[in-house]
VOGU-3710 file (C-alpha; in Angstrom, 3 decimals, decimal comma):
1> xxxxxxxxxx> 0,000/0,000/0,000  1,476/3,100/-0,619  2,139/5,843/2,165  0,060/9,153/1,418  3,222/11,456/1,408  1,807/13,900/3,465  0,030/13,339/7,335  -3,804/14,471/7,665  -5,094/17,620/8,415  -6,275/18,676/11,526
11> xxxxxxxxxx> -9,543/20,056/11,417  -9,819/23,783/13,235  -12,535/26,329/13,524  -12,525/28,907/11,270  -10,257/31,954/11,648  -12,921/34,290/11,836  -15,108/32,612/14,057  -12,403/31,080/16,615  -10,784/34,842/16,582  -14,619/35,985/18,569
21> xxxxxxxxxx> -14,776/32,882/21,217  -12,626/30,720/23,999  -13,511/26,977/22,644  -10,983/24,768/21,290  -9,405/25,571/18,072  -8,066/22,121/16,886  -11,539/19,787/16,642  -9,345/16,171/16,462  -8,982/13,567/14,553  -12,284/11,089/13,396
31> xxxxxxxxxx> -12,169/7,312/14,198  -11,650/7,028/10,300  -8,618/9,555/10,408  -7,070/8,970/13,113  -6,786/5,017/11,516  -5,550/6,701/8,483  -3,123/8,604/9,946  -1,570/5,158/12,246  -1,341/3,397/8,911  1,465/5,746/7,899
41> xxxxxxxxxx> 3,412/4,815/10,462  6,517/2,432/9,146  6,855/0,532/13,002  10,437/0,656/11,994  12,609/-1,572/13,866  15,137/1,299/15,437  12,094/3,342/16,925  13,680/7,009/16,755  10,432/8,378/18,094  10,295/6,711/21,483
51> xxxxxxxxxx> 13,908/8,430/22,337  12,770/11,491/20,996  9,872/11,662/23,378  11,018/13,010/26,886  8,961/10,783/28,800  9,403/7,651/26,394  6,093/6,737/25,275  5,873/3,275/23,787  5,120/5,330/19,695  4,918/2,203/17,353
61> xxxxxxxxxx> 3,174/0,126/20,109  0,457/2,569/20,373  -0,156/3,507/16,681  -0,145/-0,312/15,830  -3,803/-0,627/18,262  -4,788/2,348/16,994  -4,245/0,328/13,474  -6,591/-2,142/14,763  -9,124/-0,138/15,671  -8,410/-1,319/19,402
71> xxxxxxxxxx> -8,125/2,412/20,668  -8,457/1,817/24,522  -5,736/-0,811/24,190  -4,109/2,292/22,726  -4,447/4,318/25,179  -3,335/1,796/27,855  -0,371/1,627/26,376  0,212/5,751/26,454  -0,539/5,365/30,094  2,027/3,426/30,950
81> xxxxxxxxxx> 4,717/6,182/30,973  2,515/9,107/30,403  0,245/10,035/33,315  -1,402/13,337/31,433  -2,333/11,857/27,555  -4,681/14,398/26,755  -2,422/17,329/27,546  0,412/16,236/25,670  -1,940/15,666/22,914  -2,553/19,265/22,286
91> xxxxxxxxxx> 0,690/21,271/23,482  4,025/19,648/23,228  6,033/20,213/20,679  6,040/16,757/18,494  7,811/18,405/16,010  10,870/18,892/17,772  10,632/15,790/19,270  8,991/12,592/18,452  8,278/13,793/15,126  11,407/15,410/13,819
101> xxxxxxxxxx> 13,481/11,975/14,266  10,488/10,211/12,670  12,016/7,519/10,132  9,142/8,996/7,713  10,095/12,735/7,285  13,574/11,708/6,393  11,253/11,385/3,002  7,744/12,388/3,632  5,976/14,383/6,653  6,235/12,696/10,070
111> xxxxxxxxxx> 3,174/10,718/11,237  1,149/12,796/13,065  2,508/11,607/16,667  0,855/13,874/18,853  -2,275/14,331/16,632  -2,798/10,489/17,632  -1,930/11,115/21,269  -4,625/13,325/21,935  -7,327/11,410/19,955  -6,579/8,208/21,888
121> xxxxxxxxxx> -6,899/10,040/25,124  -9,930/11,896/23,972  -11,381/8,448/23,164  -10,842/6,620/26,704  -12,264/9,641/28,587  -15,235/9,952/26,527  -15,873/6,054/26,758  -13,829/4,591/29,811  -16,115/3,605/32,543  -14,165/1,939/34,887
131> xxxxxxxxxx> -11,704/4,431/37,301  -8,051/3,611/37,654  -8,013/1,764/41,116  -5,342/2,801/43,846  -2,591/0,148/44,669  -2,033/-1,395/47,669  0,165/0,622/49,596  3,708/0,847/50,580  3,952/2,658/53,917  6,006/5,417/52,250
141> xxxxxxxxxx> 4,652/8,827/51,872  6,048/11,582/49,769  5,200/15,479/49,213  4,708/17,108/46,081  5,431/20,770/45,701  2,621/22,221/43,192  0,315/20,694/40,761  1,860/21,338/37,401  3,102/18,694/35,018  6,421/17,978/36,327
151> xxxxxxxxxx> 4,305/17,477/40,109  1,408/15,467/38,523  3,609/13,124/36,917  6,095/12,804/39,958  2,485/12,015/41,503  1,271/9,553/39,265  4,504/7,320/38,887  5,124/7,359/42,894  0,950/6,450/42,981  1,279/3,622/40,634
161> xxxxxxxxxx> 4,339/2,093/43,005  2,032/2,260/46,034  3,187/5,501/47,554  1,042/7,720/49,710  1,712/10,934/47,707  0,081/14,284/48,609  0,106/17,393/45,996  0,488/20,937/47,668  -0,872/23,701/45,041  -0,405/27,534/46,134
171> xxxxxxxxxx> -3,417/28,365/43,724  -6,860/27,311/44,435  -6,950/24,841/41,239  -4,802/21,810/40,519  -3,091/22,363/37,198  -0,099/24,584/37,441  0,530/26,193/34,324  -1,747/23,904/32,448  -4,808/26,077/34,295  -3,028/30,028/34,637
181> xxxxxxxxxx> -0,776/29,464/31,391  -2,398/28,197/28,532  -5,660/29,524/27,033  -8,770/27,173/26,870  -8,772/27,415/22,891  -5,423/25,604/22,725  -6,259/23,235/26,161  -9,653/22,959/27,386  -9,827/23,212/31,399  -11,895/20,216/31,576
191> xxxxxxxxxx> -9,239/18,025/30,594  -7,038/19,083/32,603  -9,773/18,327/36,004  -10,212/14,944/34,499  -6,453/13,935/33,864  -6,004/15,504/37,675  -9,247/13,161/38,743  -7,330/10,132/37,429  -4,496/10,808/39,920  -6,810/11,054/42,579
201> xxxxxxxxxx> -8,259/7,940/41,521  -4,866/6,401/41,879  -5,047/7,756/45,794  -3,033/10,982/45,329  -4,398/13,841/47,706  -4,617/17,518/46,064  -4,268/19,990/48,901  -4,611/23,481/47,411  -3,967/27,823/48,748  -1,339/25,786/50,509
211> xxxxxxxxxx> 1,598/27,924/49,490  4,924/25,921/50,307  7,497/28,256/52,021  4,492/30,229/53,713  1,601/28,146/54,799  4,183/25,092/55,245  7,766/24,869/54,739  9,449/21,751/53,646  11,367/21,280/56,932  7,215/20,947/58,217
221> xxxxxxxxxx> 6,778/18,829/55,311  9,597/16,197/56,770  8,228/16,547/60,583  4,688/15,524/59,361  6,201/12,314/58,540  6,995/12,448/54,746  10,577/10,740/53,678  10,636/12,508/50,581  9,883/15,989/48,685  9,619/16,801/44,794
231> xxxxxxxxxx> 9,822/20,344/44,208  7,873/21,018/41,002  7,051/24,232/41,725  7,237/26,278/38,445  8,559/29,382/37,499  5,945/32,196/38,288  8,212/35,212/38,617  7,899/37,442/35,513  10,837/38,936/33,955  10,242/42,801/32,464
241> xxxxxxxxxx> 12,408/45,151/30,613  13,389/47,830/32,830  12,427/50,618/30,422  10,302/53,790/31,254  6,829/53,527/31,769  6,781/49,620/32,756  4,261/50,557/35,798  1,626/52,464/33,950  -1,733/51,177/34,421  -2,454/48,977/31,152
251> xxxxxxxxxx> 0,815/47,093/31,316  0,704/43,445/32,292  3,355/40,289/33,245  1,696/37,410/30,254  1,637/35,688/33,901  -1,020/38,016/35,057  -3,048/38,581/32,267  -3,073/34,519/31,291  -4,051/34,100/34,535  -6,956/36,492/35,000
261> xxxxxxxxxx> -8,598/35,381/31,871  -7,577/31,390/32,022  -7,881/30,589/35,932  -10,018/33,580/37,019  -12,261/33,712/34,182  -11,786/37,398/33,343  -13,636/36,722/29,843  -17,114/36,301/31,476  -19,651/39,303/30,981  -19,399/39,541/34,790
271> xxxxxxxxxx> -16,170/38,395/35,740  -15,063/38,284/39,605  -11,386/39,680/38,485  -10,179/42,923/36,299  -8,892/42,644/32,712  -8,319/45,877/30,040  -10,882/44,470/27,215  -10,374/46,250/23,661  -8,424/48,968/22,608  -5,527/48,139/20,901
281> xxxxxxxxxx> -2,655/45,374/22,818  0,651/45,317/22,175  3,061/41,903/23,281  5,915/41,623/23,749  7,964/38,525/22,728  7,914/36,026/20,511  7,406/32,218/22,208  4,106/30,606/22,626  3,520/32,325/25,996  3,574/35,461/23,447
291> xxxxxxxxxx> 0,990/33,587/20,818  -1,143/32,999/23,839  -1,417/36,280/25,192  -1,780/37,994/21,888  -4,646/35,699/21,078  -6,650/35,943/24,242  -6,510/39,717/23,970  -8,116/39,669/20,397  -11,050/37,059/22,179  -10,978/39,650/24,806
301> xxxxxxxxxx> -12,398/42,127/22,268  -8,936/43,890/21,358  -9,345/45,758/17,903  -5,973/45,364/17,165  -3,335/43,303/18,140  0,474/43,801/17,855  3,336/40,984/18,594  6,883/43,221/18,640  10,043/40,629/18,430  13,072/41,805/18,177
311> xxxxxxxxxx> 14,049/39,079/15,891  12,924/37,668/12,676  10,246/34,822/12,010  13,301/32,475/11,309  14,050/32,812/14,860  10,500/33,058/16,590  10,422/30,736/18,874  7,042/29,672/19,385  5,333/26,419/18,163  4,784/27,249/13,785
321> xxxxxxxxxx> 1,361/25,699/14,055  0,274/28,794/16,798  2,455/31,082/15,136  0,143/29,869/11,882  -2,927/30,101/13,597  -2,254/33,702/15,307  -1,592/35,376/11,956  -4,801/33,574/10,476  -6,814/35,165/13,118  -5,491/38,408/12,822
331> xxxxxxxxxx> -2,478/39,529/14,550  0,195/41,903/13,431  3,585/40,668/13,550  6,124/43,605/14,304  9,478/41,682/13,715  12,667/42,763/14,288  11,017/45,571/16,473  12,281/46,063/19,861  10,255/48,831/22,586  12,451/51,238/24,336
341> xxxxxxxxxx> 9,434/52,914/26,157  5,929/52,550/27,085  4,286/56,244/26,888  1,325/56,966/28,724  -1,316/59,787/29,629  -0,290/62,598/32,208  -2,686/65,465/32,911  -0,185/67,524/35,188  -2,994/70,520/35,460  -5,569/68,168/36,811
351> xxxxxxxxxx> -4,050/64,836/38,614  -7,390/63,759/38,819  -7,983/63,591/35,923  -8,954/59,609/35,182  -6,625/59,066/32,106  -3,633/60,083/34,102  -1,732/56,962/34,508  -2,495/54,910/31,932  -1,188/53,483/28,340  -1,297/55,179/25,268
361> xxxxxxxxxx> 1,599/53,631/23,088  4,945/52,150/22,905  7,883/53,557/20,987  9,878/50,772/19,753  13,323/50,818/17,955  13,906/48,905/14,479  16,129/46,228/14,498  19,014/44,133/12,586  20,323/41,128/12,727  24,289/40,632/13,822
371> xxxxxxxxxx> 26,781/38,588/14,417  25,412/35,091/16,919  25,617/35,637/20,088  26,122/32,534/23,174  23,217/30,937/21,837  24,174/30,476/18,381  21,353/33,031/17,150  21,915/36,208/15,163  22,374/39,216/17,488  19,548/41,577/17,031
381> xxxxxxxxxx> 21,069/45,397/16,996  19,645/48,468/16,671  18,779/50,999/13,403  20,181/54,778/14,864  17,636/56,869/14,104  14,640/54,331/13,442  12,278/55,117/16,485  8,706/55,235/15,783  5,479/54,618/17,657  2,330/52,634/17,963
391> xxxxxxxxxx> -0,995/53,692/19,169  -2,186/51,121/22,285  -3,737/50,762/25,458  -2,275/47,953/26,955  0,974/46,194/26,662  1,438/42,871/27,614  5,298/41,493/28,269  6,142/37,726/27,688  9,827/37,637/27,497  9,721/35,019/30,158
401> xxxxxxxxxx> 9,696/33,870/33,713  12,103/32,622/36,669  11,510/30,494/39,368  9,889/31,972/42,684  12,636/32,413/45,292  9,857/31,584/48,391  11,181/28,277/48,049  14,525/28,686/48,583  14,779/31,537/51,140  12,821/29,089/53,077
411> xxxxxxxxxx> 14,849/25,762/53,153  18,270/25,644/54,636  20,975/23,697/52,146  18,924/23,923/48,575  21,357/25,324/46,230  20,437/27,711/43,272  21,991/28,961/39,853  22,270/32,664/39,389  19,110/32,454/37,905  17,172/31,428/41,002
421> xxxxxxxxxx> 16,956/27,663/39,400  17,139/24,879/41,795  20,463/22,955/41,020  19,803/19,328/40,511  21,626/16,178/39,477  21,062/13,858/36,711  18,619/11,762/39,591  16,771/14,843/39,899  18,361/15,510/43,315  19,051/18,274/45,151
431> xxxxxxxxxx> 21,761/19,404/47,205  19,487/18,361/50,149  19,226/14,981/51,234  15,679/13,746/50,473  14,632/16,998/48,447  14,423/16,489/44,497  12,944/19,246/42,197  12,462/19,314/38,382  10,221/21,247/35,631  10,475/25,108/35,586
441> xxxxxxxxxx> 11,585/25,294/39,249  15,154/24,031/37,617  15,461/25,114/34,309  13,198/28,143/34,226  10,196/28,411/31,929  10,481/25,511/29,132  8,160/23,051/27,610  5,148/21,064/29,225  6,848/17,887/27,888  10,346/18,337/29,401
451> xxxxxxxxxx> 9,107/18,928/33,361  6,688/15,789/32,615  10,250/14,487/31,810  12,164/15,648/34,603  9,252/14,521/37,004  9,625/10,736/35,951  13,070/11,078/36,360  12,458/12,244/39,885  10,084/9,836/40,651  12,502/7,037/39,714
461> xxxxxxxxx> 15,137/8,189/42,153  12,396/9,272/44,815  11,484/5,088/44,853  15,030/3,843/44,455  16,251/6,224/47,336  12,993/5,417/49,780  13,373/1,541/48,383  16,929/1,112/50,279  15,214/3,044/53,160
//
């Protein structure tokens, strides 16, 4: 049979109705597609894609029951090394991973990995009706430090050995940065409550507004009779410019506004929490935290909506397919633009005046591209004499987070980098005995995929160090 050269499309909502509304852009495969799509796959012998997955999924095995048209065998096998299917699915980056070593695209496109991923998982929880089932236990209990992917999946390893695991989330919702980060047109909150219901299935207790450091420190966490402590607790400290007019009203972390409109619901007609709606937005960066902010603020009603990169679109660094999608709906890439102030409204004859305070534009400088710098990319450099403004009201920066330093002013003997990451080993241990971390807390902000990675790894050393207990 021959191989169809290219993998299927996913179907989407249209640009100009997904640009007005908060549901899901990408609709999934069909039962027929998705068996389409498996019968592409080579089940080559060498098996590039399982290495190229972070957290090792068993590829071939999968796509072969999916094949069959056995899709909850399928899905059993996903589950064995992946405890959150459904979100991997629909954000990580298959095609720098799996994908990209795929034995196919040496020749064709790569089977679509992830594509398949998320329809198997979206098949078990609309038809599973039995609930994973707790193992007996161990006697061993172990902390979590928040409730984000590298924590859940520390979680739902240690759960699956037996351990008595309890989940500590500063927020008042168990997700991490799969609830405050990402947007509910690229990851529906309602997968994200059932994938965290499985774990509680599995006899893992969510404690949340317990904020580690504060409400509890971890020395507490070792006198209340847990042996061990993952610390997977993000990176939720926003990093800004430093130019003039970064505190006018109007000007948001990506942290805060993703948050007020994914967690807090700012996009209701009555919404318990502030948000600027309309006007014209203006973000800053170029990743996918970037895509997502840009993207809410158009569903938040903005009439215009700027991203300003101080690179080119050869060195954007957000997923292509939300890159794609953003410019379908709408939004105006400013590349190799870089803002050197954010101007705002000042009424020094009446400082009561209402407007006083707030955003009215950013002046941004022109850019070129240089010799590399550490990293290997092109140095962006300024155009003398190239200044020029644009007309908005808010201005949101995403050029990235670091890790909270609660953590560590609060635990004698952890060890951080000079960028406030926890240092680690190759076990995923800290320079405390007992204390592992992994996820953002380490490396900073990075990929969904890679602390789901680093929380396995964890979890492996957390059992082999509490085993020869």
């Amino acid at each position: 049979m021959a191989i169809d050269p290219k993998k299927h499309e996913m179907p989407t909502q249209a640009p100009e109705v997904r640009a007005h509304n908060f549901s899901e852009v990408a609709l999934g495969y069909s039962q027929e597609t998705a068996v389409a799509e498996a019968n592409r796959c080579l089940n080559c012998k060498n098996r590039p894609c399982v290495s190229g997955c972070p957290v090792n999924i068993h590829i071939p095995e999968f796509i072969a029951k999916v094949k069959e048209g056995d899709f909850e065998a399928a899905y059993q096998i996903i589950n064995q090394t992946s405890s959150l299917p459904a979100v991997c699915g629909r954000v990580c980056p298959q095609e720098n991973q799996c994908e990209k070593v795929c034995t196919l695209a040496k020749k064709f496109e790569a089977v679509g990995i992830g594509r398949l991923e998320r329809f198997v998982a979206d098949w078990h929880n609309a038809h599973a009706t039995e609930k994973a089932q707790a193992p007996a236990s161990n006697g061993h209990k172990v902390a979590i430090v928040g409730s984000g992917p590298s924590g859940l999946t520390c979680a739902g390893d240690l759960a699956k050995k037996g351990y008595k695991v309890s989940v500590f989330e500063a927020l008042h919702t168990a997700g991490g940065v799969l609830v405050y980060g990402i947007p509910e047109f690229r990851l529906p909150k309602s997968i994200v409550a059932k994938e965290v219901e499985t774990l509680k299935d599995l006899g893992v207790d969510i404690e949340t507004n317990v904020i580690i450091g504060k409400t509890l420190t971890i020395d507490e966490l070792f006198e209340m009779g847990y042996e061990a402590v993952f610390v997977g607790s993000g990176a939720g400290l926003p990093n800004f410019m430093n130019i003039p007019g970064e505190s006018l009203k109007g000007v948001y972390s990506a942290n805060e506004f993703l948050t007020r409109s994914n967690l807090m619901k700012a996009y209701l007609d009555d919404p318990k929490t502030p948000i600027m709606k309309g006007g014209k937005v203006a973000v800053v960066g170029g990743g996918n935290v970037a895509m997502d902010a840009a993207r809410t603020a158009l569903r938040l009603g903005a009439e215009k909506v700027y991203i300003v990169y101080r690179r080119s679109m050869e060195e954007l660094p957000a997923r292509k397919e939300e890159v794609e999608h953003a410019i379908e709906e709408g939004i105006d890439f400013r590349l190799l633009h870089n803002p050197v102030e954010i101007l705002g409204y000042n009424n020094p004859d009446d400082p009561r005046d209402p407007k006083n305070g707030f955003v009215t534009g950013i002046r941004c400088v022109k850019m070129e591209l240089g010799e590399p710098d550490a990293s290997g990319r092109r140095r962006p450099v300024a155009i003398p004499g190239s200044e020029f403004e644009l007309d908005v009201t808010a201005v949101v920066m995403a050029i990235g987070t670091s890790p909270n330093p609660l953590i560590k002013s609060t635990t004698k003997g952890l060890e951080v980098n000079s960028r406030g990451g926890i240092i680690v080993n190759e076990d995923g241990l800290t320079s405390r005995e007992g204390v592992y971390a992994g996820g953002d807390a380490v490396t900073g902000a990075a990929t969904v995929i890679s602390a789901m990675g680093a929380g396995k790894v964890a979890a492996k050393s957390i059992d082999e160090y509490l085993s020869g207990k």
